[in-house]
DRENDO-1510 file (C-alpha; in Angstrom, 1 decimal, always signed):
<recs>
REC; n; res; u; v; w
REC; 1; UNK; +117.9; +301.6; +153.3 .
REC; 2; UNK; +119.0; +303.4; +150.2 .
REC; 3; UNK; +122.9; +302.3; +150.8 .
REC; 4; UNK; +121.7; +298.7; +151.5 .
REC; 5; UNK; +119.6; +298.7; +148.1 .
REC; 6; UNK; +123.2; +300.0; +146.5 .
REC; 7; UNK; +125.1; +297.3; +147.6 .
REC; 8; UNK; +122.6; +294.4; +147.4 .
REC; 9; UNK; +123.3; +292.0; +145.2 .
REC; 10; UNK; +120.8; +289.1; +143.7 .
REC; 11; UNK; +120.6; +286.2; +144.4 .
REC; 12; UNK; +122.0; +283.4; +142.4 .
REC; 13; UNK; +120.8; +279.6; +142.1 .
REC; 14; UNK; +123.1; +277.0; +142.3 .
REC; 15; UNK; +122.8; +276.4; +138.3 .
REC; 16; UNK; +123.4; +279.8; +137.3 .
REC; 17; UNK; +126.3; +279.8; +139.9 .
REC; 18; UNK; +127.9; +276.9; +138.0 .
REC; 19; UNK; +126.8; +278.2; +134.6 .
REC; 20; UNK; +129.0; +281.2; +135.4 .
REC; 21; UNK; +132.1; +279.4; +136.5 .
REC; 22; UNK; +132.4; +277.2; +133.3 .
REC; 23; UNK; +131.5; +280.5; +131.2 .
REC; 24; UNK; +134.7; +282.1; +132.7 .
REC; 25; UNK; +136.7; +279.0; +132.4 .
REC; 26; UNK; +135.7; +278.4; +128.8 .
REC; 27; UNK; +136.2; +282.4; +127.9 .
REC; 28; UNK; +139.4; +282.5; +129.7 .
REC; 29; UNK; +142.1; +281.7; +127.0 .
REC; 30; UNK; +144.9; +281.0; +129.3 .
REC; 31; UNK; +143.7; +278.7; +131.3 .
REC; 32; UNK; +145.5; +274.9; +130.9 .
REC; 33; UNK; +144.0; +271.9; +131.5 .
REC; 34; UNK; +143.1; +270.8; +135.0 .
REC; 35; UNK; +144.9; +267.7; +134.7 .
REC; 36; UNK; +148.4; +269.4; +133.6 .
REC; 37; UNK; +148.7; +270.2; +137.4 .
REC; 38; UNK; +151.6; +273.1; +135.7 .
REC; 39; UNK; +151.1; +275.2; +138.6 .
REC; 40; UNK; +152.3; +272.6; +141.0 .
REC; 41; UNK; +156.0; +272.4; +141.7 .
REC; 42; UNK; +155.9; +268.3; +142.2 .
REC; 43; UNK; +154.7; +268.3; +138.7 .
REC; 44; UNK; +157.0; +271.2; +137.3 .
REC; 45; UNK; +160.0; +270.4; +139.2 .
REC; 46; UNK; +160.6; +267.0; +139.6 .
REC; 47; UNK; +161.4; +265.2; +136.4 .
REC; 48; UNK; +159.3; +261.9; +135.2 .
REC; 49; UNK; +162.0; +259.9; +136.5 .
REC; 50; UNK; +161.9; +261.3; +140.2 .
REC; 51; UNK; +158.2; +261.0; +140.2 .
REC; 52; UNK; +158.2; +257.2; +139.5 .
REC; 53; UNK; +160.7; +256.9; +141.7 .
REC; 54; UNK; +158.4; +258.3; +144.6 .
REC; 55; UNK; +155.3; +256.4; +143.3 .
REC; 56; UNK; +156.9; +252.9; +143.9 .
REC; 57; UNK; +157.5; +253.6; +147.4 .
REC; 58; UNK; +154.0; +254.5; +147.9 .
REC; 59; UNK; +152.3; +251.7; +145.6 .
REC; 60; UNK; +152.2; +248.4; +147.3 .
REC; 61; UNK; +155.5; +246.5; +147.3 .
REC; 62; UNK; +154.2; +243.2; +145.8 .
REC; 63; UNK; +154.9; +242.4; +142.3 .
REC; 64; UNK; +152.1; +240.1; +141.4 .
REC; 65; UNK; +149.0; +240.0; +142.4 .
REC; 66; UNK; +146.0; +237.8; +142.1 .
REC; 67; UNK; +142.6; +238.9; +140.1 .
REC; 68; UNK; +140.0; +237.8; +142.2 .
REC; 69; UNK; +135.9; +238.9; +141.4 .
REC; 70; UNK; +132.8; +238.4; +143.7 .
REC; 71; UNK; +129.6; +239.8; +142.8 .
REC; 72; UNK; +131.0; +241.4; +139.7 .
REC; 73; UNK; +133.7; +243.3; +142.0 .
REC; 74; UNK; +137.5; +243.1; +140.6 .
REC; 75; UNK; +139.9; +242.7; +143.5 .
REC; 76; UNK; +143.5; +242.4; +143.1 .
REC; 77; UNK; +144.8; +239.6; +146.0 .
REC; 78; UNK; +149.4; +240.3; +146.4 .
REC; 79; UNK; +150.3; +236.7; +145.4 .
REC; 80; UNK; +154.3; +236.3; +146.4 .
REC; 81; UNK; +154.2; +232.5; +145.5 .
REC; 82; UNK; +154.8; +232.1; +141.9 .
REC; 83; UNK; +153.9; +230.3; +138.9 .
REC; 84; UNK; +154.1; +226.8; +140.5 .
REC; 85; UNK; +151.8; +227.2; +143.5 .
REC; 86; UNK; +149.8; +229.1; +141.0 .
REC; 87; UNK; +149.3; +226.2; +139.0 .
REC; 88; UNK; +149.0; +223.6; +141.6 .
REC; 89; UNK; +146.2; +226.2; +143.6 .
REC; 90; UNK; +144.3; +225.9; +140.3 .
REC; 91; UNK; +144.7; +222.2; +140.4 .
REC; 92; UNK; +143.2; +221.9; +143.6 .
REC; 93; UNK; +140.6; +224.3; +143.4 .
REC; 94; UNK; +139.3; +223.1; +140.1 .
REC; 95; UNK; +140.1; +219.6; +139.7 .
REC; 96; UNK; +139.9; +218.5; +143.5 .
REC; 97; UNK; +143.3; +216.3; +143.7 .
REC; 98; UNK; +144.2; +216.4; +146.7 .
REC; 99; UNK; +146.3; +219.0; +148.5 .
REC; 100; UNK; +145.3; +221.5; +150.6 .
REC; 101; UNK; +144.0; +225.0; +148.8 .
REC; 102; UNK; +145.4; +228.6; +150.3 .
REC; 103; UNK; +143.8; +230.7; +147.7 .
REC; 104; UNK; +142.3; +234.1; +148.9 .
REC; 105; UNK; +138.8; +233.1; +147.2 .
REC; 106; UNK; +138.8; +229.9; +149.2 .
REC; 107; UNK; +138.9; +232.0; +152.5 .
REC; 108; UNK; +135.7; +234.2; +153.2 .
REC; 109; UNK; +138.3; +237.1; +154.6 .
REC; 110; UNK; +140.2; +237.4; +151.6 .
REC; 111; UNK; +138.9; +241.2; +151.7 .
REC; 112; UNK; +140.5; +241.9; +154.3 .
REC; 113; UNK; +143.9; +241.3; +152.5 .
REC; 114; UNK; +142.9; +243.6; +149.3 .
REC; 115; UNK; +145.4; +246.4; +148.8 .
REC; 116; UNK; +144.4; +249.7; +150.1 .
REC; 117; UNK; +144.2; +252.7; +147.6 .
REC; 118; UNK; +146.8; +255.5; +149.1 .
REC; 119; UNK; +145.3; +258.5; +149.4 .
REC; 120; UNK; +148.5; +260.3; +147.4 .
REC; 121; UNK; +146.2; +258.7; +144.3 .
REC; 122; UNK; +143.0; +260.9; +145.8 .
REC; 123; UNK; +145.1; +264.3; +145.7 .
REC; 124; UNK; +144.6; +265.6; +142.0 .
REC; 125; UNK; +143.8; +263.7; +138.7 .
REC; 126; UNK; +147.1; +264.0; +137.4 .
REC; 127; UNK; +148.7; +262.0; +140.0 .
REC; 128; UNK; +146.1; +259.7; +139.9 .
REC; 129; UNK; +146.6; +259.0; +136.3 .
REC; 130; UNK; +150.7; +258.7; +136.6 .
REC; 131; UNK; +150.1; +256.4; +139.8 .
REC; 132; UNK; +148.0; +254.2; +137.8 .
REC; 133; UNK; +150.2; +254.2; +135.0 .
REC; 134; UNK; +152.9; +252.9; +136.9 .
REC; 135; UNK; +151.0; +250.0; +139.0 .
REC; 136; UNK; +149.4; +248.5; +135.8 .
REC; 137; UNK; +153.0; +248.9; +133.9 .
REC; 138; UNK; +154.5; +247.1; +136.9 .
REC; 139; UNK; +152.3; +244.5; +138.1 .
REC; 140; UNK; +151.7; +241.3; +137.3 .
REC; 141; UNK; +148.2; +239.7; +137.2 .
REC; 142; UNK; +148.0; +236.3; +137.6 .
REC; 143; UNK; +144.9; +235.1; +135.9 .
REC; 144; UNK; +143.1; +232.0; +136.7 .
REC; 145; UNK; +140.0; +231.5; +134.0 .
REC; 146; UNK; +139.4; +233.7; +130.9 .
REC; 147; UNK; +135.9; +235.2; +133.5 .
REC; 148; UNK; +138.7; +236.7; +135.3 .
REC; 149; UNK; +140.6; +238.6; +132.7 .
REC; 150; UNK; +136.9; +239.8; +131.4 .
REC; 151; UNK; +135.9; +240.9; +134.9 .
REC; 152; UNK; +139.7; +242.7; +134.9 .
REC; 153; UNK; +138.7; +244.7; +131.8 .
REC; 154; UNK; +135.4; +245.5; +132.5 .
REC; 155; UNK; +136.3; +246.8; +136.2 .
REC; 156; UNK; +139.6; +248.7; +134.9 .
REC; 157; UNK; +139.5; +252.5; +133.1 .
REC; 158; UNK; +140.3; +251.2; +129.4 .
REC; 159; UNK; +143.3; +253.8; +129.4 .
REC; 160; UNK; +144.5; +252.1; +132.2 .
REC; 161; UNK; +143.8; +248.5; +131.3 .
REC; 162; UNK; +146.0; +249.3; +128.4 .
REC; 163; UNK; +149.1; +250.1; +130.9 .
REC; 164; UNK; +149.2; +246.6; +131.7 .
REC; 165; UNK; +152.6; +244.7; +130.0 .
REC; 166; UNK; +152.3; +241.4; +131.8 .
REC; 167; UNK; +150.0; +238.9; +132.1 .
REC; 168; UNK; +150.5; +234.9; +133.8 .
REC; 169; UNK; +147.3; +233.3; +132.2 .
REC; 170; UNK; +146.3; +229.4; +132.9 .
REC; 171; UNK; +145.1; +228.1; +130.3 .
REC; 172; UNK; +142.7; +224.9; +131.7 .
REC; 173; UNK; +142.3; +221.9; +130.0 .
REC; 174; UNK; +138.4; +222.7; +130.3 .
REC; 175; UNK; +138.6; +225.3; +127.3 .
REC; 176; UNK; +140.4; +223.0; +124.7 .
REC; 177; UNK; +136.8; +221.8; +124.1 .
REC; 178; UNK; +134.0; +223.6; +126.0 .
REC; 179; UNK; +131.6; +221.8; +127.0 .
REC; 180; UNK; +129.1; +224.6; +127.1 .
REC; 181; UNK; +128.6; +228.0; +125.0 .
REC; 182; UNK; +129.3; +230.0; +128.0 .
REC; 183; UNK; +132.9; +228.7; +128.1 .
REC; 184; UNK; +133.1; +229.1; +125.3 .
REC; 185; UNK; +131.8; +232.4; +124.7 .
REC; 186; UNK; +134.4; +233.8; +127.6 .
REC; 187; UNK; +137.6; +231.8; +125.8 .
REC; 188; UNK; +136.9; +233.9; +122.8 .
REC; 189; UNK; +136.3; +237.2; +124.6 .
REC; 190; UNK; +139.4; +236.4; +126.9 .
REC; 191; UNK; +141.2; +236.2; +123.6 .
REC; 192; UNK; +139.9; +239.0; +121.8 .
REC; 193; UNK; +141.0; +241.3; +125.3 .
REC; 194; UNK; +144.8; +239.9; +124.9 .
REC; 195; UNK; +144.6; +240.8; +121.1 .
REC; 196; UNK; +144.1; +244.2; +121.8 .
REC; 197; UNK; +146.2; +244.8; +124.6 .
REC; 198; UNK; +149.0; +247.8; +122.7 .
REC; 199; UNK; +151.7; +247.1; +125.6 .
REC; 200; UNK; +151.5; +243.6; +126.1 .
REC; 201; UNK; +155.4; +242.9; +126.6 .
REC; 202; UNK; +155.6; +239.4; +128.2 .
REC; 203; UNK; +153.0; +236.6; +128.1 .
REC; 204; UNK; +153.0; +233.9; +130.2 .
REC; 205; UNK; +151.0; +230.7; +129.9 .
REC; 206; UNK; +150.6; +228.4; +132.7 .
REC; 207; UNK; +149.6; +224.7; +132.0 .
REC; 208; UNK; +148.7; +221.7; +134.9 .
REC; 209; UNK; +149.8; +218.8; +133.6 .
REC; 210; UNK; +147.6; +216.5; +135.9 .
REC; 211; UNK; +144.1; +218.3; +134.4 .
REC; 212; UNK; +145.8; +217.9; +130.9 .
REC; 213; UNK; +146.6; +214.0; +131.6 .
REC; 214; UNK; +142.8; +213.9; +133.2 .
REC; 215; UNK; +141.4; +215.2; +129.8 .
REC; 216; UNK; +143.9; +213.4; +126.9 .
REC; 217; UNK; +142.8; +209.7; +129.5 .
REC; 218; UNK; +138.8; +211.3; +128.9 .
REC; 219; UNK; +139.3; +211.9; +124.8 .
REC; 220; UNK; +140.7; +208.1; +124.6 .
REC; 221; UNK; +138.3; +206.5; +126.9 .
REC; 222; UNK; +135.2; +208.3; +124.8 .
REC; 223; UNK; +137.1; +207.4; +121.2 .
REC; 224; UNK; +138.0; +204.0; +122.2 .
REC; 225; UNK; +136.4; +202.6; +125.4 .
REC; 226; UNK; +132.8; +202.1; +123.3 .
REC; 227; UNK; +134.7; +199.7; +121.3 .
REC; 228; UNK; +135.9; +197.5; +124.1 .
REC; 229; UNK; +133.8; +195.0; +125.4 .
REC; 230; UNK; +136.2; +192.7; +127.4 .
REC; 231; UNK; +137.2; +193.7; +130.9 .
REC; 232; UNK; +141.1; +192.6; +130.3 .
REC; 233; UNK; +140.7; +195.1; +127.1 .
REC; 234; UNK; +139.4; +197.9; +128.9 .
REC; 235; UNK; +141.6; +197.2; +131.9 .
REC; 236; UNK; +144.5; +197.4; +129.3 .
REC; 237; UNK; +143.5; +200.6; +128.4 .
REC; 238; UNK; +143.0; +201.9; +131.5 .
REC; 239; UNK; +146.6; +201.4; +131.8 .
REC; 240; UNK; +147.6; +202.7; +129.1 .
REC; 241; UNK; +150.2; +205.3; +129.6 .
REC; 242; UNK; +149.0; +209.0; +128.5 .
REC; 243; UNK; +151.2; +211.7; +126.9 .
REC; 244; UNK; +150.1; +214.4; +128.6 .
REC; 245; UNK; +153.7; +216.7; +127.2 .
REC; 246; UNK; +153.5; +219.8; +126.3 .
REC; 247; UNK; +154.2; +218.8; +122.7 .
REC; 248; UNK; +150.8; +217.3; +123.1 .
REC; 249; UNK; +149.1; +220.5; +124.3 .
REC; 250; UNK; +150.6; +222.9; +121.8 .
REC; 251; UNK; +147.5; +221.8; +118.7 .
REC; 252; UNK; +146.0; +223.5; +121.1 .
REC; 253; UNK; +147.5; +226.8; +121.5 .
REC; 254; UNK; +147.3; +228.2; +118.0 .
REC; 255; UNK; +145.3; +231.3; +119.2 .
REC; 256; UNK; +148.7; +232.6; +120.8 .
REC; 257; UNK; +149.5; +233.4; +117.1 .
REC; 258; UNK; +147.0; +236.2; +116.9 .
REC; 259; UNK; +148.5; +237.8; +120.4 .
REC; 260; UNK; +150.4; +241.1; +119.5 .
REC; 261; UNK; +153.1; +240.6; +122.2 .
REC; 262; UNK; +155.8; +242.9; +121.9 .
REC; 263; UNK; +158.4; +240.7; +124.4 .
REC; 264; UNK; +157.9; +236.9; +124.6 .
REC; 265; UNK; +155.3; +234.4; +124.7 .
REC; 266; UNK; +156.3; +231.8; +127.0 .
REC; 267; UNK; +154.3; +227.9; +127.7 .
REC; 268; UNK; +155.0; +226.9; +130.8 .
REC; 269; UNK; +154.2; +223.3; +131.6 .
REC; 270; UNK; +153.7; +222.5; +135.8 .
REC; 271; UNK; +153.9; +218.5; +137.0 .
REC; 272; UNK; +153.8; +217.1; +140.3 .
REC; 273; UNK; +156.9; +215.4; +141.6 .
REC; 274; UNK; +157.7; +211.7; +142.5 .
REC; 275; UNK; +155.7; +210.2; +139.0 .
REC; 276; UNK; +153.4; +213.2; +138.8 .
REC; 277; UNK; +151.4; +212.2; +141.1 .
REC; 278; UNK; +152.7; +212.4; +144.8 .
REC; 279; UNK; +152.0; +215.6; +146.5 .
REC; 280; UNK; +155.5; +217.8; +147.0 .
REC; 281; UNK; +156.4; +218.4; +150.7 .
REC; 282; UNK; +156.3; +222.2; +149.9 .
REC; 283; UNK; +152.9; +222.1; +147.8 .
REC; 284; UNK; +154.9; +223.2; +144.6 .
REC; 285; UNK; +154.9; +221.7; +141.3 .
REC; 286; UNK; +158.0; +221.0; +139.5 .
REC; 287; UNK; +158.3; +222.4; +136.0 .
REC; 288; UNK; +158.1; +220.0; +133.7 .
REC; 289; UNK; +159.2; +221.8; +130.4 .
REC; 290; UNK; +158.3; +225.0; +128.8 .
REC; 291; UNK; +158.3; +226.8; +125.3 .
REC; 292; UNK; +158.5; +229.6; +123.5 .
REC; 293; UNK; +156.9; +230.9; +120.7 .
REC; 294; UNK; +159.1; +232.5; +118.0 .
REC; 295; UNK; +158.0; +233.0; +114.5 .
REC; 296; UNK; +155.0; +231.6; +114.7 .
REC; 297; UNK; +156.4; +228.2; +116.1 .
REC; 298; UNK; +157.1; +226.4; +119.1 .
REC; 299; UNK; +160.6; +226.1; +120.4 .
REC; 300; UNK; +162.3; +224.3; +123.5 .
REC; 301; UNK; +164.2; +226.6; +125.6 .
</recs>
């Protein structure tokens, strides 16, 4: 009994056992950071430029991907179609002309086509941070309505967000005049997020000529269909053509001057073939034109 009483030792609870273990980590001067990972040979071995290397054949292949939220979830869709059937998915999805929508949101198992997290991300903190790095500094998000680049940085790690260089933004005819505060309210944060973005290196935006010929026919019809009384009058301006250009749309992208992008901003303007207004046999839209901005103004390229 006496030899057992030597060796007995007291017990400890669970809070004074972790008490202990950040005591000796804090005393101990030596110690490095746990996200250094020094004592790894992967991290002390390999240079930065084999480590990238490995990390894109792990990380998805796609390139581009499409920001999708549901019920304040953030879920990143591949998207291996482009601008154009970007544009012309937006067109039918929000506009309703005609066409034939393939968008993951429009399918109830779009879930099931959500990238998987590799588990080489779960292993330690340093590779998760480096992995990370890497996707948001080589993806592309495709962004649909300013809701969906606000759900994007609300459900991304700020450091990370940070990471991202490009961004393919549509910029709908609906925000060149909200018709309602909340629109509003998430054009101006949508804004304020692009402002701030330190690595933005190229900035797309994507334009649907056929909702901004919808909303320049709206703006005459409200200025100058009250004044017509005849039906010949208002029939004539019902046929009135529309110049829905994208010299016509750039009044309305002076915000892009407050964008810190280091690489290029760059309008892109999407029609639909035969007269605008036929339906393509492949469901794409033809570019119409497209700008770029350079010293505060607008050029053709």
């Amino acid at each position: 009994m006496a030899l057992l009483k030597k060796f007995r030792r007291p017990l400890l609870r669970r809070n004074d056992v972790e008490d202990t273990r950040r005591s000796k980590r804090s005393s101990n001067p030596t110690s490095t950071d746990r996200c250094s990972q020094q004592q790894s040979l992967f991290f002390s071995t390999l240079p930065p430029e084999l480590r990238l290397k490995i990390y894109s054949y792990i990380l998805p292949a796609y390139r581009d991907y499409q920001v999708v939220h549901v019920n304040q979830r953030v879920h990143r869709i591949p998207w291996y179609s482009g601008s154009q059937r970007f544009v012309y998915c937006h067109t039918v999805s929000w506009h309703g002309y005609g066409g034939t929508c393939t968008w993951p949101r429009c399918s109830a198992s779009f879930r099931d086509r959500s990238p998987v997290i590799p588990n080489a991300m779960l292993s330690c903190r340093r590779m998760y941070d480096e992995m990370s790095r890497h996707f948001q500094s080589t993806k592309t998000p495709y962004i649909d309505s300013p809701l969906d680049l606000i759900q994007l940085f609300n459900g991304t790690q700020l450091q990370q967000f940070n990471y991202i260089a490009s961004i393919r933004f549509v910029f709908c005819a609906n925000y060149a005049s909200p018709s309602s505060t909340f629109n509003a309210g998430n054009f101006q944060r949508a804004v304020e997020i692009l402002q701030r973005m330190p690595n933005l290196q190229s900035l797309h935006i994507l334009l649907s000529r056929t909702c901004w010929r919808h909303y320049f026919r709206q703006k005459m019809l409200k200025e100058e269909g009250a004044a017509k009384t005849d039906y010949e009058d208002m029939r004539e301006l019902l046929q009135r053509p529309i110049d829905s250009s994208i010299e016509a749309v750039i009044p309305f992208l002076g915000w892009l001057n407050t964008v810190k992008c280091q690489g290029d901003i760059l309008v892109q303007m999407f029609g639909r073939s035969i007269s605008d207004m036929v339906q393509a046999s492949d469901g794409k839209m033809n570019t119409v034109t497209q700008m770029r901005l350079s010293d505060g103004k607008f050029v053709a390229c």
